[in-house]
Every structure is written in C-alpha cells, then in structure tokens.
Backbone as JSON, one array per atom type, in Angstrom:
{
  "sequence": "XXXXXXXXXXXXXXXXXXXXXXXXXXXXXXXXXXXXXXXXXXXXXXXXXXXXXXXXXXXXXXXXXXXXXXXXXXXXXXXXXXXXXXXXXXXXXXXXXXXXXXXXXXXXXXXXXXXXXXXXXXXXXXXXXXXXXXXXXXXXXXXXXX",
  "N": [[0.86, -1.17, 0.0], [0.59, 2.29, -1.08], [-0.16, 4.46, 0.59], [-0.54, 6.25, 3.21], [-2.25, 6.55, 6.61], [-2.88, 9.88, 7.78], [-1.02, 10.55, 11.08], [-1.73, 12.75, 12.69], [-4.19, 12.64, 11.89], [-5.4, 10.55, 13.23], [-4.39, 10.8, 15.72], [-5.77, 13.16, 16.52], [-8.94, 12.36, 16.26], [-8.63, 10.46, 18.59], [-8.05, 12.29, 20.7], [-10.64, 13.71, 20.19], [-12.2, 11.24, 21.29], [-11.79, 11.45, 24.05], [-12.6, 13.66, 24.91], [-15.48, 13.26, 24.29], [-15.6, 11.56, 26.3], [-14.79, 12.97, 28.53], [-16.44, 15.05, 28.45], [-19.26, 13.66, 28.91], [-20.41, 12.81, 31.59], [-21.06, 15.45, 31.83], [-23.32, 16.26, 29.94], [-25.07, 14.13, 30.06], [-26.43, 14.99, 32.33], [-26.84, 17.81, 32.56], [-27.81, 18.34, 29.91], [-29.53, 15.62, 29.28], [-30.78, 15.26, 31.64], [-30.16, 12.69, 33.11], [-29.86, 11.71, 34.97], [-32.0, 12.13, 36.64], [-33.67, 11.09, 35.73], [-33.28, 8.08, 35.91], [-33.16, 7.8, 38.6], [-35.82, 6.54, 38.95], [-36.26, 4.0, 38.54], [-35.92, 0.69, 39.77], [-33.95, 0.14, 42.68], [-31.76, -2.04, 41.54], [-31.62, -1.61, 38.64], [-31.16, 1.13, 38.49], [-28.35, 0.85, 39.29], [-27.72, -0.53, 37.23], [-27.74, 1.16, 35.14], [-26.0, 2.86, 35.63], [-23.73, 1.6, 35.83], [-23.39, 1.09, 32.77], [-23.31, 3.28, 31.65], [-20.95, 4.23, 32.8], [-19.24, 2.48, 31.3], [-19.3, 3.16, 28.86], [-17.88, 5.63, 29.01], [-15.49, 5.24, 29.53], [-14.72, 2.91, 27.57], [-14.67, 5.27, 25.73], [-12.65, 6.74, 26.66], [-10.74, 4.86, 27.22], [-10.02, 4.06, 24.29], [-9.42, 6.36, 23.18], [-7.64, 6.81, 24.13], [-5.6, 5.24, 23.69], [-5.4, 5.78, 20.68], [-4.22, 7.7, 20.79], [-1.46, 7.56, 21.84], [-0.5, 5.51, 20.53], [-0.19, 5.62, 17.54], [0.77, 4.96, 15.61], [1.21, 2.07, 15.46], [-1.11, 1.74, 15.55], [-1.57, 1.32, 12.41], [-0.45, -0.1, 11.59], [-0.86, -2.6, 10.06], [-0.77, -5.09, 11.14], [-2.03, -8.14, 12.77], [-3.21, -7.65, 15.45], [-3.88, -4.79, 14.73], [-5.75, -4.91, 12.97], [-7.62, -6.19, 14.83], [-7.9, -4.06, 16.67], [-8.35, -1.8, 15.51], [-10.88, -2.28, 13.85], [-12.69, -2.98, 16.36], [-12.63, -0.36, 17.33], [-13.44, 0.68, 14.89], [-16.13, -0.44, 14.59], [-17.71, -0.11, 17.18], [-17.78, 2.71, 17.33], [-19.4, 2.96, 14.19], [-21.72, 1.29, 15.33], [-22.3, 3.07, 17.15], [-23.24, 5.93, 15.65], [-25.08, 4.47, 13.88], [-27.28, 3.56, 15.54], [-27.79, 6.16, 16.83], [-29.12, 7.48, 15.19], [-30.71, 5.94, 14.2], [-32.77, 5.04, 16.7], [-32.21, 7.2, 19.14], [-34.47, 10.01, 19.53], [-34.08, 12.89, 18.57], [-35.4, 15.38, 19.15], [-35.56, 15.7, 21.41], [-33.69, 17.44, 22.83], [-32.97, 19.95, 24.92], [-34.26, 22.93, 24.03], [-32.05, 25.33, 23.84], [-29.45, 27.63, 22.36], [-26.85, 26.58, 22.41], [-26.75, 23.81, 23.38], [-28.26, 22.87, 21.05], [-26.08, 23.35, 19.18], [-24.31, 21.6, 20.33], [-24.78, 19.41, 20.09], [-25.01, 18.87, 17.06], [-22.23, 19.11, 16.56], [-20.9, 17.06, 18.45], [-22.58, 14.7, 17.14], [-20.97, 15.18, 14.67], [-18.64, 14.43, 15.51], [-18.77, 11.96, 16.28], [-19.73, 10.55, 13.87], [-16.95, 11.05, 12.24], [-15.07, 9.45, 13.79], [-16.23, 7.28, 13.24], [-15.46, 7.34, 10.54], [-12.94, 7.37, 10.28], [-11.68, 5.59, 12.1], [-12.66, 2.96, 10.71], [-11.8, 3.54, 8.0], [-9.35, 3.11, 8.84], [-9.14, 0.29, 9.81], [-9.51, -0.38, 6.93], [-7.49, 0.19, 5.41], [-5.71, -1.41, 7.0], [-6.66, -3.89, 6.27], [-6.0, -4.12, 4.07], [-3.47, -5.06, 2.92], [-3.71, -7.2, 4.01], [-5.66, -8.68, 2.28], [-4.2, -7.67, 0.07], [-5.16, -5.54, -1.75]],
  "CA": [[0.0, 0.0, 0.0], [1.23, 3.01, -1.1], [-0.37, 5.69, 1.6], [-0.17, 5.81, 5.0], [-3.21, 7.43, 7.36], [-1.8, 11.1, 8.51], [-0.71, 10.32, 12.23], [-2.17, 14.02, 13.66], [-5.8, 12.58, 12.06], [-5.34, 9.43, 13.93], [-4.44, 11.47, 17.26], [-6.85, 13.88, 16.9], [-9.43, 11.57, 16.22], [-8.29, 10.0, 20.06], [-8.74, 13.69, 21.43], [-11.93, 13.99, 19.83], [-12.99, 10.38, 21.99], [-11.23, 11.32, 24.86], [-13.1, 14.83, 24.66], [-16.36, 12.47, 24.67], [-15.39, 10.54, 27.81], [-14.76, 13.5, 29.73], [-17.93, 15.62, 28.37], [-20.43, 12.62, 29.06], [-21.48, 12.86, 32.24], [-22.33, 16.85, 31.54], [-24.51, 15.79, 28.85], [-26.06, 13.44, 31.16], [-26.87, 15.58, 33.67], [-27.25, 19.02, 31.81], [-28.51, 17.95, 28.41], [-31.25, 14.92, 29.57], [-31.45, 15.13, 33.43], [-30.38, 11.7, 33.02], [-29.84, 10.96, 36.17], [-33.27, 12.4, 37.52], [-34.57, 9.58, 35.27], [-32.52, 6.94, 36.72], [-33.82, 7.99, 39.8], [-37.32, 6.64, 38.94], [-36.01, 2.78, 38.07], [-35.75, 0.02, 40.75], [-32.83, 0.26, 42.41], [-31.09, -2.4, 40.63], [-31.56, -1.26, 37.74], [-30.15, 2.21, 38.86], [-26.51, 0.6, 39.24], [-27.14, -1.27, 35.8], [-27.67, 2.05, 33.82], [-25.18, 3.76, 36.05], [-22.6, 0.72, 34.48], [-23.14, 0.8, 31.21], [-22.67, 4.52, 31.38], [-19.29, 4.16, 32.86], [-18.32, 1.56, 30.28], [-19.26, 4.02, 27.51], [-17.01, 6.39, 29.0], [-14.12, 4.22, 30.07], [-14.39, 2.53, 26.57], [-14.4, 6.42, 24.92], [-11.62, 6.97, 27.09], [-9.4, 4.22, 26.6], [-9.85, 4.11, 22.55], [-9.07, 7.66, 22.97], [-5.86, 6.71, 24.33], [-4.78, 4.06, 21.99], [-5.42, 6.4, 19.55], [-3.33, 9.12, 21.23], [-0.47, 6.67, 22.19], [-0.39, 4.18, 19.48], [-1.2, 6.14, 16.28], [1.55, 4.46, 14.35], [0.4, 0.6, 15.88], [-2.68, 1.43, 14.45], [-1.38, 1.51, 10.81], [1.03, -1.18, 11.08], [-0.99, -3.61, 9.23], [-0.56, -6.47, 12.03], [-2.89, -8.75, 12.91], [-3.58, -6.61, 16.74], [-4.06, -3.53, 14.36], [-6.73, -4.7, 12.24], [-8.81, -6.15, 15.65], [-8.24, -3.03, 17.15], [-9.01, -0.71, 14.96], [-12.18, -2.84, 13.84], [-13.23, -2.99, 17.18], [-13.12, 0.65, 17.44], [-14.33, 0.89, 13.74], [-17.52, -0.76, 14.84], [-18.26, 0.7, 17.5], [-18.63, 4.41, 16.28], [-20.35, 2.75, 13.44], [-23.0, 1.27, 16.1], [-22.85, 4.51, 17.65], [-24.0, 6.31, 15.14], [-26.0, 4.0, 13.32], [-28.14, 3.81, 17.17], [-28.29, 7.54, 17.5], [-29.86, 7.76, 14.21], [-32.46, 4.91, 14.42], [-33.19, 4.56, 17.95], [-32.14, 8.67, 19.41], [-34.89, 11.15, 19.48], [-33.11, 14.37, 19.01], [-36.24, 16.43, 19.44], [-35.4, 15.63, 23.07], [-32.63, 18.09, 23.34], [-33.38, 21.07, 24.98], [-33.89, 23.84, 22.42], [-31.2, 26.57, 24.03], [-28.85, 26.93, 21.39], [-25.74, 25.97, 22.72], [-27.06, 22.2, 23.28], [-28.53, 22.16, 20.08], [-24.75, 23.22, 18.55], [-23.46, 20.8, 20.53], [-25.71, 18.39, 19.52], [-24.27, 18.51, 15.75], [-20.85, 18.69, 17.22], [-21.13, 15.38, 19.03], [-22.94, 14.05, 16.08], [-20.3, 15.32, 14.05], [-17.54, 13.4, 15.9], [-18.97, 10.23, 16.19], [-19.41, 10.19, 12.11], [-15.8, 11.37, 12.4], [-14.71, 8.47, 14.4], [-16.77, 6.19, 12.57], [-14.93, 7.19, 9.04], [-11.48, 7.29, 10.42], [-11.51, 3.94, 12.61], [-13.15, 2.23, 9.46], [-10.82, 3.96, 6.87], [-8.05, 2.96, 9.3], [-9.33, -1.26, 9.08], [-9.56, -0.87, 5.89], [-6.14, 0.58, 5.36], [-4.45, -2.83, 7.69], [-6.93, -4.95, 5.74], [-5.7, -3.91, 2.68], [-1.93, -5.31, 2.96], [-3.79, -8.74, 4.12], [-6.47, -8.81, 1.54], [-3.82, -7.15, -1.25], [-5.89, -4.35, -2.43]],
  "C": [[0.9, 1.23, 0.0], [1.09, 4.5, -0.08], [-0.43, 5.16, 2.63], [-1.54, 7.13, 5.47], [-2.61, 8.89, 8.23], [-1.84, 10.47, 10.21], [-1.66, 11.67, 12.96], [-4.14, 13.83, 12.82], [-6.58, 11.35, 13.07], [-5.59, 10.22, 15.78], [-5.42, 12.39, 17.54], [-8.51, 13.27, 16.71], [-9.53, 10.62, 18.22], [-8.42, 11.16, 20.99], [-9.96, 13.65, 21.16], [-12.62, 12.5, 21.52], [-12.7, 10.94, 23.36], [-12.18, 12.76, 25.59], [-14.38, 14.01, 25.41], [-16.55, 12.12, 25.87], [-15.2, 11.51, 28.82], [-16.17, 14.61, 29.34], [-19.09, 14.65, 29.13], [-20.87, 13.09, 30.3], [-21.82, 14.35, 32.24], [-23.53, 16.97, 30.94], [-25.45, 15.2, 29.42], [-26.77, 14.4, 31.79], [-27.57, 17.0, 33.32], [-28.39, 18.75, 30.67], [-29.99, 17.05, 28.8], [-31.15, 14.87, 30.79], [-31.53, 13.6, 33.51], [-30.48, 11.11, 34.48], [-31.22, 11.27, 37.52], [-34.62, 11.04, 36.95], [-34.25, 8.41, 35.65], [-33.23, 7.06, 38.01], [-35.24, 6.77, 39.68], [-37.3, 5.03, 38.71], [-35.98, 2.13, 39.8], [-34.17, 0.07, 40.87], [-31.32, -0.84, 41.85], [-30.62, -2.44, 39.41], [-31.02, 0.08, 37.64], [-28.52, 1.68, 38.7], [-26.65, -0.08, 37.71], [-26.91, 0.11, 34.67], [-26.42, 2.82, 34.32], [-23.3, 2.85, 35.4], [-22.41, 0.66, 33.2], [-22.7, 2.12, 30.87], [-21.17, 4.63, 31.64], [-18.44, 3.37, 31.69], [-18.2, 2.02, 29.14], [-18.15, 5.19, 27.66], [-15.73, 6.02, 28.92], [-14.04, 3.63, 28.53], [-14.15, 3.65, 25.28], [-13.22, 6.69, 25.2], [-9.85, 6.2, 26.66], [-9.35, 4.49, 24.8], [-8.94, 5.48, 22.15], [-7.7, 7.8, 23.15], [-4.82, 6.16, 23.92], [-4.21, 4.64, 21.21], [-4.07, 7.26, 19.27], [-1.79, 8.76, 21.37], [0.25, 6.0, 21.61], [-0.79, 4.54, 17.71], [-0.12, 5.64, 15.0], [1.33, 2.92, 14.68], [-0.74, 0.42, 15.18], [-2.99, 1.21, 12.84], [-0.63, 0.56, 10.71], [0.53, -2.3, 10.23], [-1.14, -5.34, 10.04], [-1.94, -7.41, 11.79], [-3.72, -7.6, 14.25], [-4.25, -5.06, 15.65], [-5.41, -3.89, 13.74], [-8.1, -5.49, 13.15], [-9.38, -5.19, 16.56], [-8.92, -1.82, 16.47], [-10.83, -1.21, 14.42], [-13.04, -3.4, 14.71], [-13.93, -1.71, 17.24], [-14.08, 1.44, 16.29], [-15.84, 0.97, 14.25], [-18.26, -0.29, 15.99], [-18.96, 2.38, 17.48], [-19.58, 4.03, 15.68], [-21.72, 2.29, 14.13], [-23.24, 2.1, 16.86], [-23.78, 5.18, 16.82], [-25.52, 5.7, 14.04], [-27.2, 3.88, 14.57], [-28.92, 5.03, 16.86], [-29.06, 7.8, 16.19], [-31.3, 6.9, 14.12], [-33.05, 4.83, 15.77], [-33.22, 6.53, 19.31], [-32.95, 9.87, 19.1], [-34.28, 12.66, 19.61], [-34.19, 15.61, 18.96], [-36.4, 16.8, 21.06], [-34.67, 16.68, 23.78], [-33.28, 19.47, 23.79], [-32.69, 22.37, 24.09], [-32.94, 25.2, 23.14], [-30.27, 25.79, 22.82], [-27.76, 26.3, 21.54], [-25.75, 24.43, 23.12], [-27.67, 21.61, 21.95], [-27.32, 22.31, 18.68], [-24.17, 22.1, 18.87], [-24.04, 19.85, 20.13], [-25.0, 17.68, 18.08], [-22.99, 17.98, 15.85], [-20.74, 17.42, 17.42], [-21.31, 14.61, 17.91], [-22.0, 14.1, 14.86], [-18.97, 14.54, 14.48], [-17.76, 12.3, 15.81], [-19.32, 9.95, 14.83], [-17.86, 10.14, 12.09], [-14.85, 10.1, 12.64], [-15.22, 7.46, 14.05], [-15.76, 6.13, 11.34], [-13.28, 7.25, 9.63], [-11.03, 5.85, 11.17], [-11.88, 2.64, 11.16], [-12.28, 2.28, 8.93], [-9.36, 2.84, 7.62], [-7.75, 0.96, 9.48], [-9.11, -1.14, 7.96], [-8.27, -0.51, 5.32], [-4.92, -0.73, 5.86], [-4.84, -3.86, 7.11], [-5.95, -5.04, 4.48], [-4.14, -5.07, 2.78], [-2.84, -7.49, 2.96], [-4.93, -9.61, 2.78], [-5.49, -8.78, -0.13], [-4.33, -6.8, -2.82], [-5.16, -3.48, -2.14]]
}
C-alpha cells in the first residue's frame, strides 16, 4: 500500500474520543437530566444504567488513548491492528448508526448551545466512525492485497 493514514488525524481523532469521555457525564446531567430519570427505576436497575454509562465512557476513554499513544500501531498492518481498529471501527459505526435509528433528538433542549453541541457530538462520532473504518480498511488492505 502506497499511503499511510496522517498520524495528527489518527491522534486527533483519540482527542476527539477522549473529549467524549470526559464531556459525558455533563450531557447526562445538563442535556437529559439523566440521572433524575434513573432515579425513577428500581434500584437495581439504577446501578445497571449507572454501568453501562461508565463503560461508555471508560471505553471512549481508553480508545481515545490508543489512539493518542499508538497512532503508528494502528497503521502497522498487524494482525492486533486490524482487531483493534475494527473494534473501534464498529463501535462508532454502532454509535451512530443507534443515534440515528433509535435517538430522538427532538429531546434536546432547544437553548442553542445544546442544540450546537448536539451537531458537534454528532459530528464526531461520524468522524470516528470514518477514520476507525478507513483505518481497518487501510491494515486490511496489505492482508487482503488491495
């Protein structure tokens, strides 16, 4: 393969998640009053939503750090490169494919600065969908020889 993925779209791409993981619980809390809705669940089900939220962050977080850390690992073509990055591929991609089928965004409260950020957000996680993808399909390539 004759190109290589720029390294500072790779890393910034890992800021962008890392960005994510430390925004989230504002969003929560500001944006849907998530946690006034949690409130209203049994409380076992309180610690289950309050886990899966951590694992969305903690899994924004780490990726973010891979990214940030490892941004020439991620291109190497290996075998590790093309489960990592098509881990992280796919998730974005079921991020956003979710927030589009399943995400009411009439939910957001209409001040404008949540409904900028709104795009924003939505604009990263496309972001991070086409650069984790691009970046499989870039380590496939060598094993596929395309």
């Amino acid at each position: 393969m004759k190109y290589s993925i720029p390294n500072w779209l790779i890393i910034a791409g890992g800021v962008g998640q890392i960005f994510t993981a430390l925004i989230y619980p504002y969003i929560r809390h500001q944006v849907f009053d998530w946690y006034n809705d949690v409130k209203q669940l049994k409380p076992l089900n309180q610690e289950i939503a309050k886990t899966y939220g951590r694992y969305i962050q903690g899994l924004n977080f780490a990726f973010g750090l891979i990214a940030v850390l490892l941004a020439d690992e991620l291109q190497n073509q290996s075998k590790l490169a093309i489960a990592i990055t098509g881990l992280i591929g796919a998730y974005w991609v079921g991020k956003v494919a979710t927030q589009i089928a399943y995400y009411p965004m009439y939910d957001i409260p209409k001040k404008l600065h949540f409904k900028i950020g709104s795009y924003f957000m939505n604009f990263l996680f496309c972001g991070f969908a086409v650069i984790f993808t691009w970046l499989l399909l870039y380590n496939l390539s060598a094993t596929l020889n395309f």
